[in-house]
C-alpha positions as CSV (number, residue, x, y, z in Angstrom):
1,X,19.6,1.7,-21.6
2,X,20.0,-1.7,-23.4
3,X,19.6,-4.8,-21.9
4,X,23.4,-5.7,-22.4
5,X,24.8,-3.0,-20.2
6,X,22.6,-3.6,-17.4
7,X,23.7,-5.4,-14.5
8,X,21.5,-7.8,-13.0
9,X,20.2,-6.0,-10.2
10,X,19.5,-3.3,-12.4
11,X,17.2,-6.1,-14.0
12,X,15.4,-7.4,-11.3
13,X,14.8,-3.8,-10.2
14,X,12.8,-3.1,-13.4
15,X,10.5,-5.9,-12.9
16,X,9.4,-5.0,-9.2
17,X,6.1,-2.7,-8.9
18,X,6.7,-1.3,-5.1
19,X,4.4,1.6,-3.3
20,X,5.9,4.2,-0.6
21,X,4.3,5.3,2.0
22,X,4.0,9.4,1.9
23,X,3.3,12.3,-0.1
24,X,6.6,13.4,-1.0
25,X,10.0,11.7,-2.3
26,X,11.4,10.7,0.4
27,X,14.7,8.9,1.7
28,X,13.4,5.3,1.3
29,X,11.8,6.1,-2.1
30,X,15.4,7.6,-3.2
31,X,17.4,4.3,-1.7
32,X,14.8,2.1,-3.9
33,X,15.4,3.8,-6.8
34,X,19.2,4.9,-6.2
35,X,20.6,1.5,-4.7
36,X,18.3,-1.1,-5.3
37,X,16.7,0.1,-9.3
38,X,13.4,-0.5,-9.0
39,X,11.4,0.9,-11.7
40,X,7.9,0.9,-11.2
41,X,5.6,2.5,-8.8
42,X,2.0,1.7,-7.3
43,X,0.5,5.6,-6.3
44,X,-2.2,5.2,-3.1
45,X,-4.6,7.1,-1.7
46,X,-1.9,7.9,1.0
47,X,0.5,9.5,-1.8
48,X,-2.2,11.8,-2.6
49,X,-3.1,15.3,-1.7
50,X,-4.0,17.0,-4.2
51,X,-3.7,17.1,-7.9
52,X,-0.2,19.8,-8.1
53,X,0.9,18.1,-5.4
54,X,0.8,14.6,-7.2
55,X,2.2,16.1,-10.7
56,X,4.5,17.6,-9.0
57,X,5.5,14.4,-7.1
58,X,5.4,12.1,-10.7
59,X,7.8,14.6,-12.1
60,X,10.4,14.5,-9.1
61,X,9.8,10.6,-9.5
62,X,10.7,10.3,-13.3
63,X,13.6,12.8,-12.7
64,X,15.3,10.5,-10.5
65,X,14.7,7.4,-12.1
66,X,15.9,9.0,-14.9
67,X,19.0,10.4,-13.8
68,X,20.0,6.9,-11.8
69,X,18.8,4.1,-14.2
70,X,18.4,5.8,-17.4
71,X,14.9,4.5,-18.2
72,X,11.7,5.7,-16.9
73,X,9.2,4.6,-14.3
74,X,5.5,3.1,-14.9
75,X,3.5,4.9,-12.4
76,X,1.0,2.6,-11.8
77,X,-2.7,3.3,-10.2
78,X,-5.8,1.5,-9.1
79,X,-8.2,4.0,-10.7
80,X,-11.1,2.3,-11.5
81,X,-13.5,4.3,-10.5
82,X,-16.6,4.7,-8.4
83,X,-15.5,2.9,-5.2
84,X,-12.2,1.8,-6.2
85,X,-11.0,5.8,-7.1
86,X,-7.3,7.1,-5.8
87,X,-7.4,10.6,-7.0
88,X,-10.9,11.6,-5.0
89,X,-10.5,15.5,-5.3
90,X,-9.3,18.2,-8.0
91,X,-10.2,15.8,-10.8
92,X,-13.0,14.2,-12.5
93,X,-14.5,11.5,-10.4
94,X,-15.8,8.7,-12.4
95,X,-18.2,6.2,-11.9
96,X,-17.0,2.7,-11.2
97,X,-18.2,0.1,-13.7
98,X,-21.3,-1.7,-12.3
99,X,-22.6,2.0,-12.4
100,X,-21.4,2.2,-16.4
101,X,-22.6,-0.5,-17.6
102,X,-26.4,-0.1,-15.9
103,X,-26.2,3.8,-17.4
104,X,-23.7,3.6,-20.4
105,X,-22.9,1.7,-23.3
106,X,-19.9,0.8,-25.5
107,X,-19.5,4.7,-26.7
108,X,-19.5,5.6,-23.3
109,X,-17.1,3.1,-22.1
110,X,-14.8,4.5,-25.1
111,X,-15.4,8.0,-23.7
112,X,-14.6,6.6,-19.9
113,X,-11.2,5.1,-21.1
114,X,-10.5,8.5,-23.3
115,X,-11.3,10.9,-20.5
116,X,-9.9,9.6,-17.6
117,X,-6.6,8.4,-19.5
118,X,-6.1,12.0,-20.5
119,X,-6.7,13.0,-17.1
120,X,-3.9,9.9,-16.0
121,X,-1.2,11.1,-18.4
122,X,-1.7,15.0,-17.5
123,X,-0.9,14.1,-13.9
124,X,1.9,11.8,-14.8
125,X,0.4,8.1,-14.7
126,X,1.3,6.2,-17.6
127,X,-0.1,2.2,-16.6
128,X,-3.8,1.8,-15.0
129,X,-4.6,-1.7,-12.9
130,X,-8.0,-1.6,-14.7
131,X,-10.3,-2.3,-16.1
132,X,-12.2,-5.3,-13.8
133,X,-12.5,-7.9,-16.1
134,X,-13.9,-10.3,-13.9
135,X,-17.6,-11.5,-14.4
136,X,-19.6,-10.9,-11.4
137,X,-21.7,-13.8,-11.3
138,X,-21.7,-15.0,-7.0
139,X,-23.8,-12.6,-5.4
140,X,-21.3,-13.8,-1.7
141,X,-18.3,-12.2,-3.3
142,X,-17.2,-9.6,-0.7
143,X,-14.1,-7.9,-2.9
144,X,-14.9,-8.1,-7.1
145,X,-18.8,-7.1,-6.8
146,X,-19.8,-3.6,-7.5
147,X,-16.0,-3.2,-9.5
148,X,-17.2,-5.5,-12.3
149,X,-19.4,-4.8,-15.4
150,X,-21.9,-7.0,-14.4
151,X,-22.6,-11.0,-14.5
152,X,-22.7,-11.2,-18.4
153,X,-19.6,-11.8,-20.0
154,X,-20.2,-10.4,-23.5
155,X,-21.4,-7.5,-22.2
156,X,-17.8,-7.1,-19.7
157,X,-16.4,-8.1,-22.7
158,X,-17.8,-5.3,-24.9
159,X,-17.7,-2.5,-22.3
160,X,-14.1,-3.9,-21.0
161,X,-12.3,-3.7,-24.6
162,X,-14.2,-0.1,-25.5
163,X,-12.8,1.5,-22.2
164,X,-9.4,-0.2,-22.9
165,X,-9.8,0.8,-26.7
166,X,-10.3,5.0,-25.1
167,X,-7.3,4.3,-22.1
168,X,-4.5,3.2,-24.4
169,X,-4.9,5.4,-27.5
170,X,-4.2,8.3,-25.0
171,X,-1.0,6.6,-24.0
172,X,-2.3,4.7,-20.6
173,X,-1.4,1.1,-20.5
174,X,-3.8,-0.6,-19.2
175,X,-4.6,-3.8,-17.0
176,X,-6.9,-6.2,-17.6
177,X,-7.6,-8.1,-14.0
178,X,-8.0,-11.0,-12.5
179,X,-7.0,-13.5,-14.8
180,X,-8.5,-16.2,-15.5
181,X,-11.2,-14.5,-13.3
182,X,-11.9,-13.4,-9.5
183,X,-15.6,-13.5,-10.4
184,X,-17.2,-16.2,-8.7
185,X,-15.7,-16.3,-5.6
186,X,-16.9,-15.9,-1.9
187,X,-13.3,-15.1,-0.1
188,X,-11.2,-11.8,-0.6
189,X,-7.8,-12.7,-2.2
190,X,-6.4,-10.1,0.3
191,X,-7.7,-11.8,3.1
192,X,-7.2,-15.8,2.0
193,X,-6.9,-18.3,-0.8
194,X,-10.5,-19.0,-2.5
195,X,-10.7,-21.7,-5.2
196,X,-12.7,-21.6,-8.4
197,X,-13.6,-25.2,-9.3
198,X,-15.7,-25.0,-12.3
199,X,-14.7,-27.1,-15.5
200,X,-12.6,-25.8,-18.3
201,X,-15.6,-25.6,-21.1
202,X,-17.7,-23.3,-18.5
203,X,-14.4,-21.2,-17.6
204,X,-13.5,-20.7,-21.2
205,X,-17.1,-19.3,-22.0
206,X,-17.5,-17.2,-19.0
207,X,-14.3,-16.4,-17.1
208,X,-11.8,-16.1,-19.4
209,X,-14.1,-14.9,-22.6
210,X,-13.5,-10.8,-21.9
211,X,-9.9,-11.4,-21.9
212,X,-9.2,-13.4,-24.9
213,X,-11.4,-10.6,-26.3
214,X,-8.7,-7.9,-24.7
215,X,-6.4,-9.7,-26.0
216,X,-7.6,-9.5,-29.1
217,X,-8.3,-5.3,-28.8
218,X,-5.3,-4.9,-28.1
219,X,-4.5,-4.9,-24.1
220,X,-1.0,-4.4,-23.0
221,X,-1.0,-5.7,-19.6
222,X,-3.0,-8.7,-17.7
223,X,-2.8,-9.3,-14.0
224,X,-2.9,-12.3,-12.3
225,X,-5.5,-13.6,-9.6
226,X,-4.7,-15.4,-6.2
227,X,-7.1,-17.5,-7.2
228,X,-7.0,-21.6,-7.9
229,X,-8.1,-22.9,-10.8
230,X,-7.9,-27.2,-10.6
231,X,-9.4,-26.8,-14.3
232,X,-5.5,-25.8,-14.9
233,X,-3.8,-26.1,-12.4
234,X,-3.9,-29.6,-10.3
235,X,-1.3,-28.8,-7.7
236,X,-2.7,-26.1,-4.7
237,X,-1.4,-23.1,-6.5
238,X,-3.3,-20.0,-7.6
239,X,-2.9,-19.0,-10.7
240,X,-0.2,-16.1,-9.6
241,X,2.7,-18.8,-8.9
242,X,1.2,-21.6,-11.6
243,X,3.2,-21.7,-15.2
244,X,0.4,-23.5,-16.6
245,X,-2.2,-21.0,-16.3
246,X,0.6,-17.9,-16.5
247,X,2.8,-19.2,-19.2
248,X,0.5,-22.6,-20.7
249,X,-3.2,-20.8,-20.9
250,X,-2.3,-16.6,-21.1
251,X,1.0,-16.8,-23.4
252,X,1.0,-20.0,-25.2
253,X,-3.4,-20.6,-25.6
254,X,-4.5,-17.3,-25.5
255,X,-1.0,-15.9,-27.7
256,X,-0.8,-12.8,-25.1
257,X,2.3,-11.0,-25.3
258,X,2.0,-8.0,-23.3
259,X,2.8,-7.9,-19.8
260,X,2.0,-10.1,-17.3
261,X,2.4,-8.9,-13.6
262,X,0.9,-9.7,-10.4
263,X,-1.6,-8.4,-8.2
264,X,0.0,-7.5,-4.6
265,X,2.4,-10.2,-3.3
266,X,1.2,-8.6,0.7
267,X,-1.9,-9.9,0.1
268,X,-2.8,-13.4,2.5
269,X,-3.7,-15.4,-0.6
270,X,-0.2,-15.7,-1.1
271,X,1.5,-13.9,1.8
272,X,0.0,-16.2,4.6
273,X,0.5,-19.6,2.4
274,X,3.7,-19.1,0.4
275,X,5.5,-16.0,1.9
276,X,6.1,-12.6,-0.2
277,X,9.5,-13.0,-1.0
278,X,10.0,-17.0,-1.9
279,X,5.9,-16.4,-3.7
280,X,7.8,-13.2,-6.1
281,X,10.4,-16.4,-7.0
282,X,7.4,-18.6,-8.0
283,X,5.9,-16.3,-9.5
284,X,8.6,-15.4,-12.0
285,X,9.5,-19.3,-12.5
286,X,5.3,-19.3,-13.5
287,X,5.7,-16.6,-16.6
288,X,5.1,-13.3,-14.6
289,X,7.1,-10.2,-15.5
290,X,6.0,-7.6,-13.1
291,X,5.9,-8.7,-9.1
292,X,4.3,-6.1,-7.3
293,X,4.6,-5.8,-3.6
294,X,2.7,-2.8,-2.4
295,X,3.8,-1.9,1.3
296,X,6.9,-3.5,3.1
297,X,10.2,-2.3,2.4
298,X,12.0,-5.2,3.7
299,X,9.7,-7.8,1.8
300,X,10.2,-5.7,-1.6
301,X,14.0,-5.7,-1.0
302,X,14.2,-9.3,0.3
303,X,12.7,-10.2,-2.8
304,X,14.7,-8.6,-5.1
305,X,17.8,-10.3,-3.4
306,X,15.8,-13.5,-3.3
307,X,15.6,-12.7,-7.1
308,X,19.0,-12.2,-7.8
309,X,20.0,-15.7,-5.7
310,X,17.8,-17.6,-7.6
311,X,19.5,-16.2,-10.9
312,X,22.9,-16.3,-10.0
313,X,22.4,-20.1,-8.7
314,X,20.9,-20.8,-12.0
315,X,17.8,-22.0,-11.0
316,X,16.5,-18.9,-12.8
317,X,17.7,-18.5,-16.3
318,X,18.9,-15.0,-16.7
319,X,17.3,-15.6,-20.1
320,X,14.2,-16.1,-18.0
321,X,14.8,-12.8,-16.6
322,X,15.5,-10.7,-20.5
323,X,13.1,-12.3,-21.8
324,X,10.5,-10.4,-19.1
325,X,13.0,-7.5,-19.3
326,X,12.8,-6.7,-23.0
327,X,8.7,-6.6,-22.6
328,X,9.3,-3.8,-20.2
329,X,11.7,-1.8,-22.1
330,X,9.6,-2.3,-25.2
331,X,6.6,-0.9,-23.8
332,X,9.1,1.7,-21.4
333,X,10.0,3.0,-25.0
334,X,6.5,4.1,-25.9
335,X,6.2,6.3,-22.7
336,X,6.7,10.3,-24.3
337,X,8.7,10.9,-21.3
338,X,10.2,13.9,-22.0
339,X,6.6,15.3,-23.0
340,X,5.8,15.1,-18.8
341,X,8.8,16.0,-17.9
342,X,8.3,19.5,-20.0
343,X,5.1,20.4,-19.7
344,X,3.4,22.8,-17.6
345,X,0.9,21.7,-14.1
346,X,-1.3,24.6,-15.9
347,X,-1.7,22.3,-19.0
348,X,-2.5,19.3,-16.6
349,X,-5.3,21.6,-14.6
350,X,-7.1,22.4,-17.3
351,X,-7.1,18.7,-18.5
352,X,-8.3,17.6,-15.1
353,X,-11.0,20.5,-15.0
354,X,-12.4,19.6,-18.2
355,X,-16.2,20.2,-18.1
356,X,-16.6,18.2,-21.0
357,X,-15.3,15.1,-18.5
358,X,-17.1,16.6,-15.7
359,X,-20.6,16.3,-17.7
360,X,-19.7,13.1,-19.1
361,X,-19.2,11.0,-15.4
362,X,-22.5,13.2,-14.2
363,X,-24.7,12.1,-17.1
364,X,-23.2,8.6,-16.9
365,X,-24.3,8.5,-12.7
366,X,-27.4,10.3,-13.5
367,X,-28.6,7.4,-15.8
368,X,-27.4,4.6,-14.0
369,X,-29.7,5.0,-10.8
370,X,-32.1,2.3,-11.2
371,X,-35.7,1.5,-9.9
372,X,-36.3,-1.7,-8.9
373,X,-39.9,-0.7,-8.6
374,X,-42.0,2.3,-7.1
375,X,-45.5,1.8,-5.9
376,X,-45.9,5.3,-5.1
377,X,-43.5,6.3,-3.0
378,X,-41.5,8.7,-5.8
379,X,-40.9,11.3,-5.7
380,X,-40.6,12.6,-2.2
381,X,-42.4,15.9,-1.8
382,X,-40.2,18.9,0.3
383,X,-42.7,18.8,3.3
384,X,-43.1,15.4,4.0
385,X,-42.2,14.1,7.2
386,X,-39.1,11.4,6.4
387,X,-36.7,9.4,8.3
388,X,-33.4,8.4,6.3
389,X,-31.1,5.6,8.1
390,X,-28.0,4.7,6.1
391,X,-24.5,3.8,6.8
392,X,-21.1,5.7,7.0
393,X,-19.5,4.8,3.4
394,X,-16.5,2.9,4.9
395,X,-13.4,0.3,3.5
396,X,-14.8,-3.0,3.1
397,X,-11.8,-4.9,0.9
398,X,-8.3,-4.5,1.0
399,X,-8.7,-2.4,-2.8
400,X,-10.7,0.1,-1.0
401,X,-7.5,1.7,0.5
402,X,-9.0,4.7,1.8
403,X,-13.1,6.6,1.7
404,X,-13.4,9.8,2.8
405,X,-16.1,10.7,5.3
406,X,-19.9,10.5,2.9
407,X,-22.7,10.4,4.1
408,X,-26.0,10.7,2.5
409,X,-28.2,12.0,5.2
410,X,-26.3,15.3,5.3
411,X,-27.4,15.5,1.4
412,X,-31.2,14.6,2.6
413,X,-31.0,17.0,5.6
414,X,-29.8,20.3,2.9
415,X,-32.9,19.2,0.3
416,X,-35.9,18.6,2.9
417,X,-37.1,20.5,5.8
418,X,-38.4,17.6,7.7
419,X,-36.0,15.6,7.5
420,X,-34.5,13.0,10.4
421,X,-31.8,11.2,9.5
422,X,-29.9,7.9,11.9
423,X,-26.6,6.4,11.3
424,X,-26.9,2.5,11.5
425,X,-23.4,0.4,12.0
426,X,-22.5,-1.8,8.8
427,X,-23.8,-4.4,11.5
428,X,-26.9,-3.5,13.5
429,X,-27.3,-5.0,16.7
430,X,-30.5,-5.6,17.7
431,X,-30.9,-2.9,20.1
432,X,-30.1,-0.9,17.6
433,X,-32.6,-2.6,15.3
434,X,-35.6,-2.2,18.0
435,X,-34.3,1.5,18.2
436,X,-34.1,2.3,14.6
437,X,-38.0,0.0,14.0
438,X,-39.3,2.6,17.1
439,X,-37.8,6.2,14.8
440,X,-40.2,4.9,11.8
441,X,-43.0,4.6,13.4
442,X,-45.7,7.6,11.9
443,X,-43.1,9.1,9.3
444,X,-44.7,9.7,6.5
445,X,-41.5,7.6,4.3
446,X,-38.3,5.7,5.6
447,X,-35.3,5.7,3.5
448,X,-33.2,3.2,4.2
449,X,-29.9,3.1,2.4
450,X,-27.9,-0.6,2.8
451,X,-24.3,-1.3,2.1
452,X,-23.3,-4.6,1.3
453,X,-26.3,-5.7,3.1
454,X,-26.3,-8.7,1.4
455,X,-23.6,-9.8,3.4
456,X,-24.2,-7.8,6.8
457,X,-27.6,-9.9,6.9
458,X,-28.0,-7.2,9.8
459,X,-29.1,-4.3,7.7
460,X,-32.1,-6.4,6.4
461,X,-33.1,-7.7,9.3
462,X,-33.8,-3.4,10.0
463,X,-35.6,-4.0,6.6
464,X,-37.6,-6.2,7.3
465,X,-38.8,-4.9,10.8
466,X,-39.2,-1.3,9.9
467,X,-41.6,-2.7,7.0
468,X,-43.7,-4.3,9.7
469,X,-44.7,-0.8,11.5
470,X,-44.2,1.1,8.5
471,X,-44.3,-0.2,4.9
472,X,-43.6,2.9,3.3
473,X,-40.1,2.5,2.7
474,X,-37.1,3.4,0.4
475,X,-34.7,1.4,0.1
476,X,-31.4,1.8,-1.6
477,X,-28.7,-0.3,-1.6
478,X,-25.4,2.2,-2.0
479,X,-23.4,-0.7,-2.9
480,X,-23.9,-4.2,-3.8
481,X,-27.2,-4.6,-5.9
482,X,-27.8,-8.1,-3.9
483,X,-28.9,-5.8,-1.2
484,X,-32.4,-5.9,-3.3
485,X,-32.9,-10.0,-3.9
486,X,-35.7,-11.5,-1.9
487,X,-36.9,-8.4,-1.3
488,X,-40.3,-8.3,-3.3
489,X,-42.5,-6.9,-0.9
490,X,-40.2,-3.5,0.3
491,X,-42.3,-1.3,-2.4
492,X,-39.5,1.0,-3.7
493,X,-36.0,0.1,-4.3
494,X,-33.5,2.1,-6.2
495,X,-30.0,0.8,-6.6
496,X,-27.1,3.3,-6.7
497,X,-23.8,0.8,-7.0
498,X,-21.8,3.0,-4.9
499,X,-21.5,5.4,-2.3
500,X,-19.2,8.0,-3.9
501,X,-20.1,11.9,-4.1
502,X,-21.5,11.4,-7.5
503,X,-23.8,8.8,-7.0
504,X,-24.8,10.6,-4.0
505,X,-26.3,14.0,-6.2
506,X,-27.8,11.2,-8.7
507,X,-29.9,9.8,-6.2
508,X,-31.0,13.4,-4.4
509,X,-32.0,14.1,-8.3
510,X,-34.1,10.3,-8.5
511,X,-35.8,10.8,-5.4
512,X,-36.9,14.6,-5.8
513,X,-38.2,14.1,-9.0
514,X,-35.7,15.9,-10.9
515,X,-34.7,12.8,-13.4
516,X,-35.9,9.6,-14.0
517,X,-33.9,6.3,-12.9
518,X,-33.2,5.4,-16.5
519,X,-30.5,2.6,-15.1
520,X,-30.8,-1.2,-15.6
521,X,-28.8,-3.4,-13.4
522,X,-26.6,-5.3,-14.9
523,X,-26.8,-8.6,-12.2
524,X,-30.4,-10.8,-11.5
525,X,-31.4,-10.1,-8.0
């Protein structure tokens, strides 16, 4: 379909990125497609099942966006990995990127991007929201952490354009996030409006130097933070709804001319301050050309009529509008739709069973357990008397979405005989503390494994009073590495950077002896 047939709904439609709730096309999915064009997708936890299931649901997807607006969709996913992972079961599950960068290297990163965008495109995905970009260098930020490469921007930089390097030559668009950087920040963008108030010399060395150097690979998509930058931007905007950090720093410094689109409009950095559907108008205004809104219907339709409005009054330029279009037709055009739409779920089970990828996100997990240090206390023998206290995994940001039920004491309980294990709330209270100190007295070890303890100050508080009755402890932070810092005398700390079912066998392997923990982390503690 060419831009001058199309009406201007039909327009609009193709520049909103909406999710659905269900695992099935339903009637509100149809209507969005059918009635209002939209033509692009965010897949959830909540839309998954199972690997046929999703294919299957993809295929019905691009059918009827097909057969209504004569252009396909891009299916878009947060699939980053490790704790940020949509499709948990049936497929390869990778390691997130803290993990891959304290176990991998650039080949591996290249490998990553190759494996799981062949795994993507076999299941119908065509446009990843990753990689992280961001460089994690506050150790209080509650929702980028664990998700980034680490705290050293050439090394994001070199990991980031190798994975994108593997993602795109296998036909997977892929995002580069949060520009100009959600780094160093202490609030979750889904939860408020945080502010990162550094100068522009310091920004343009740290934050922003992995994507001018995606830019340069190659990238085909950047997405925007709710985040402020004053270095840029002197009125209270973040950088979502500000033209001179969307169109003035990405497209006219930085010469990027793939597509911009937004992270979710629902979320209270912008939702709670500017509204979803007048925020979609800034946005657009600011140089964005893909609004996503993730959840409501009636804020994904009200701002596609709030849209249209702002066009047909003029205060949009429906130049404005085809100048974003013809980016996403461009890049539409390089989807091999019909490919998908012909091939077998056989072919795609195959791709997603892949030993060779299997192997691959194993040996990556494998080596990136690291010890902090070990006076001793490695590796635990079958007979010894233990006690292991961890948490449930469980969501902690609005990107979690959804975590199955892990738990690594049932892992401990199957590999030794005398084995206790406690659950401890992601904040103990200190009855639960005093309870906890009194189940380690006389065990031979106590392994404690945190999550996000850094900030649940709670979790070493049972640290530190579990070390004063027995100092034979464990301790493994299943998260966020900043679990360890200031933590000099616990004598053995091994850092796992997420709870996920891989990292889980990694550890059993570090702790019994079976592999060494090759891993170096990637942030100072």
């Amino acid at each position: 379909m060419g831009i001058e047939s199309m009406s201007l709904q039909q327009k609009i439609g193709q520049m909103l990125i909406i999710g659905f709730h269900g695992t099935e096309v339903n009637d509100k999915i149809i209507k969005a497609i059918r009635n209002y064009h939209i033509g692009n997708i965010i897949l959830f936890a909540g839309n998954f099942k199972n690997p046929k299931q999703l294919y299957n649901l993809n295929k019905e997807l691009q059918r009827l966006a097909l057969k209504e607006n004569g252009l396909p969709l891009f299916i878009t996913i947060d699939q980053e990995g490790g704790m940020v992972t949509r499709i948990t079961n049936g497929a390869t599950f990778f390691p997130g990127n803290m993990a891959l960068s304290a176990g991998g290297n650039e080949e591996d990163a290249y490998l990553y991007g190759k494996y799981s965008g062949e795994e993507l495109k076999a299941l119908g995905i065509n446009f990843n929201l990753a990689p992280v970009l961001d460089v994690n260098n506050n150790k209080d930020n509650p929702v980028i952490g664990v998700r980034s490469y680490g705290e050293n921007p050439q090394r994001v930089s070199k990991l980031g354009s190798a994975y994108i390097k593997g993602l795109q030559e296998n036909g997977i668009i892929a995002t580069g996030k949060h520009f100009p950087g959600h780094g160093d920040t202490s609030v979750d963008s889904h939860l408020d409006l945080s502010s990162v108030n550094h100068n522009k010399d310091r920004l343009e060395r740290v934050e922003l130097y992995p994507f001018k150097e995606a830019i340069n690979t190659g990238i085909k998509a950047i997405m925007s933070a709710h985040v402020m930058f004053p270095a840029y931007e002197d009125r209270k905007l973040p950088a979502t709804l500000s033209d001179k950090v969307l169109t003035g720093l990405l497209r006219n410094k930085l010469n990027f001319n793939g597509l911009i689109i937004t992270d979710c409009m629902e979320m209270k950095a912008i939702d709670s301050y500017f509204g979803t559907v007048e925020a979609a108008v800034m946005s657009i205004k600011a140089g964005t050309d893909m609004i996503c809104i993730s959840h409501t219907e009636a804020k994904q339709i009200g701002a596609l009529n709030r849209i249209i409005e702002k066009v047909e009054s003029k205060e949009i330029s429906e130049e404005r509008i085809n100048e974003s279009l013809k980016r996403i037709i461009d890049f539409k055009s390089e989807i091999n739709i019909k490919s998908f739409i012909n091939s077998s779920y056989e072919t795609a089970y195959n791709i997603i069973n892949s030993d060779i990828h299997k192997e691959f996100s194993e040996k990556i997990s494998n080596n990136s357990i690291t010890i902090v240090r070990d006076n001793g206390l490695l590796p635990i023998k079958k007979e010894e008397e233990i006690l292991v206290i961890s948490t449930n995994a469980q969501v902690l940001t609005g990107i979690d979405d959804f975590i199955e039920d892990r738990n690594i004491n049932t892992s401990f309980s199957k590999e030794f005989s005398n084995c206790e294990t406690e659950i401890m709330s992601l904040k103990p209270s200190k009855k639960g503390i005093e309870y906890l100190t009194q189940k380690a007295k006389g065990k031979c070890k106590v392994i404690i494994c945190t999550y996000n303890g850094n900030l649940n100050i709670e979790q070493i508080e049972l640290v530190n009073e579990i070390y004063k009755i027995n100092r034979n402890i464990i301790m493994i932070p299943m998260r966020d590495p900043y679990d360890a810092a200031n933590l000099d005398h616990i004598p053995c700390i091994l850092l796992a950077y997420e709870y996920t079912p891989i990292s889980i066998k990694s550890i059993l392997k570090v702790v019994k002896g079976e592999i060494e923990g090759k891993g170096i982390c990637p942030v100072t503690l």
